[in-house]
C-alpha positions in Angstrom: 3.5 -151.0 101.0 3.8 -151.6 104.8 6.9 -152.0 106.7 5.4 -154.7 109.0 6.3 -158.2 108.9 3.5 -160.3 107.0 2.4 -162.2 110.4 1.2 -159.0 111.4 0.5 -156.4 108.5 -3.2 -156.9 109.5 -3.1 -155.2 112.7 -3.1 -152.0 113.3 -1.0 -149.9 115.9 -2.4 -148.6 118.6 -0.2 -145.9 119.8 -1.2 -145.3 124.0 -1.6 -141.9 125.5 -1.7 -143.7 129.1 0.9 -142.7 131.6 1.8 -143.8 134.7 1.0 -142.1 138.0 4.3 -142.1 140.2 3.2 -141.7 144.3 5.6 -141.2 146.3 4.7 -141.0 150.7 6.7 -141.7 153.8 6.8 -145.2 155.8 4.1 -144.0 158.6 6.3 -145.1 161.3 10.0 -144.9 160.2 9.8 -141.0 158.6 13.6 -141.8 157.1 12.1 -144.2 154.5 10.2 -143.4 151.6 7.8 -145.6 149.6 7.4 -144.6 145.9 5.0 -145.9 143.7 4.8 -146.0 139.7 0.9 -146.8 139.2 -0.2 -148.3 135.8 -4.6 -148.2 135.7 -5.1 -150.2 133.0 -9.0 -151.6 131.8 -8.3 -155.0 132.3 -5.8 -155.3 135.0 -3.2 -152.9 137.3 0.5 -153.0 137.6 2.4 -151.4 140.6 6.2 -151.4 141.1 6.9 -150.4 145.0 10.6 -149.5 146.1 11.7 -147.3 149.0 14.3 -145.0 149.7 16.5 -144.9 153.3 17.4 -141.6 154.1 19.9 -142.8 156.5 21.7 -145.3 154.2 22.2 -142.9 150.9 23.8 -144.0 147.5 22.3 -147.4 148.3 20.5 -148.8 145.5 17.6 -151.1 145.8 17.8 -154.9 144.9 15.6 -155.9 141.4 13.3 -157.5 144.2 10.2 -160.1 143.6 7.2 -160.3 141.0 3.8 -161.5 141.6 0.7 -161.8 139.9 -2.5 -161.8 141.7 -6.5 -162.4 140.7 -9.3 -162.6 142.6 -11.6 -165.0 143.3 -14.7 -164.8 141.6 -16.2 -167.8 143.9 -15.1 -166.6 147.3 -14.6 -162.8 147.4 -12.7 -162.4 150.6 -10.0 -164.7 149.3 -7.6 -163.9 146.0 -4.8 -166.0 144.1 -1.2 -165.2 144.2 1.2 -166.4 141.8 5.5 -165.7 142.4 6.7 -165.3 139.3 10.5 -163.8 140.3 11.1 -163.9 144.2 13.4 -162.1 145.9 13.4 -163.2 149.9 13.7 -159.9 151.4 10.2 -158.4 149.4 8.3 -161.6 148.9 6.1 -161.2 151.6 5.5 -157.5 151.3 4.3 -157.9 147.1 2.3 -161.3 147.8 0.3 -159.1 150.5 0.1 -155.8 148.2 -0.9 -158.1 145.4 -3.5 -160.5 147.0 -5.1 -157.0 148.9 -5.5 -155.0 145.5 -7.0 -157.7 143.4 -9.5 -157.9 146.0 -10.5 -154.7 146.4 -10.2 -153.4 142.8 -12.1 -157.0 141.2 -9.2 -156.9 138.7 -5.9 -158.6 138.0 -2.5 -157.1 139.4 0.8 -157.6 138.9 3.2 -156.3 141.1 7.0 -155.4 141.6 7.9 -155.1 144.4 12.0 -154.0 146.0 11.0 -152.4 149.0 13.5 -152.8 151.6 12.3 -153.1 155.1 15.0 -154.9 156.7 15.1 -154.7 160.2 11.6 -152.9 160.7 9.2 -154.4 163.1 5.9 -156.1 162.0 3.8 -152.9 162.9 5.9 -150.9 160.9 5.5 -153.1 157.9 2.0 -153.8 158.1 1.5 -149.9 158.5 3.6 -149.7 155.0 1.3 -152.1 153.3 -1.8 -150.3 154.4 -0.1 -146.7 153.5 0.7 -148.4 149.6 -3.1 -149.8 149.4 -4.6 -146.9 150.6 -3.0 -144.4 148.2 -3.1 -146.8 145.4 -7.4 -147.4 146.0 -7.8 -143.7 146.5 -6.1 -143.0 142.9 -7.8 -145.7 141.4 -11.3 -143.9 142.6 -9.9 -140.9 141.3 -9.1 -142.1 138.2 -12.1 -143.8 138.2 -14.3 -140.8 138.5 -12.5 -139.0 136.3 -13.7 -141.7 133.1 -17.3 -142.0 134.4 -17.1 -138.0 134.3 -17.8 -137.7 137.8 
C-alpha cells in the first residue's frame, strides 16, 4: 500500500541527480565586488540567482532582491518578453537585462533572481557586470551542452 495521497498515487517520483553549477568571478571594473552565480540547466528552461559580495563593506548581507521571468520571441528573434514577478528597485534593471539577454540567446525560458548590489557604480561598470554574468553563464551552458551531445 502506498503512502501517497490518492490525487497522486499514480505518479511516480522522480528523484533528480541535477545539481547546480555555482560561478563565482570579479565585477571587471570594480575588483572589490564579486558576482556569484548558482546556475540551474534545465531541458526546458534555465534558472540563475545573481548576488555579489563588497569586499570593502563586509558582514553586509544582500537584500532578497527582484524576480523575473523572461521568454523569447519566437516571431521576432532579436526581441524577448520580460515579466517582474517580485521587484526590488535597486536590482530591477540589472535581472530584467540578464533575463531578456539569456532567453535570447539560449531559445529557452529563464527565470532569474537577481540581489546584486551595484549601488553607486557607474553605467560602464554595470553594463561590464551584465556582459561578465552572460558570458560565463552561455559559456557553461555550451559546456554543458557538449557534454549531453557527447561532444
Amino acid at each position: 500500500m502506498s503512502n501517497l495521497p490518492p490525487d497522486i498515487q499514480g505518479l511516480s517520483l522522480i528523484e533528480s541527480s541535477f545539481k547546480p553549477k555555482d560561478i563565482s568571478l570579479p565585477l571587471p571594473l570594480t575588483p572589490h565586488t564579486t558576482l556569484h552565480i548558482k546556475l540551474s540547466l534545465l531541458e526546458k528552461n534555465t534558472v540563475v540567482f545573481l548576488t555579489s559580495t563588497d569586499y570593502s563593506t563586509s558582514g553586509t548581507s544582500s537584500p532578497l532582491g527582484s524576480f523575473v521571468y523572461a521568454m523569447p520571441n519566437r516571431l521576432d528573434q532579436s526581441n524577448s518578453f520580460c515579466t517582474a514577478l517580485i521587484t526590488v528597485p535597486s536590482s530591477i534593471e540589472f535581472a530584467t537585462r540578464v533575463g531578456k539577454i539569456l532567453a535570447r540567446r539560449t531559445g529557452k525560458p529563464t527565470y532569474v533572481g537577481c540581489s546584486v548590489g551595484l549601488g553607486g557604480a557607474s553605467v560602464e561598470e554595470e553594463v561590464e557586470g551584465i556582459k561578465a554574468v552572460v558570458g560565463a553563464i552561455v559559456e557553461e551552458a555550451a559546456r554543458s551542452s557538449a557534454k549531453v551531445n557527447g561532444i
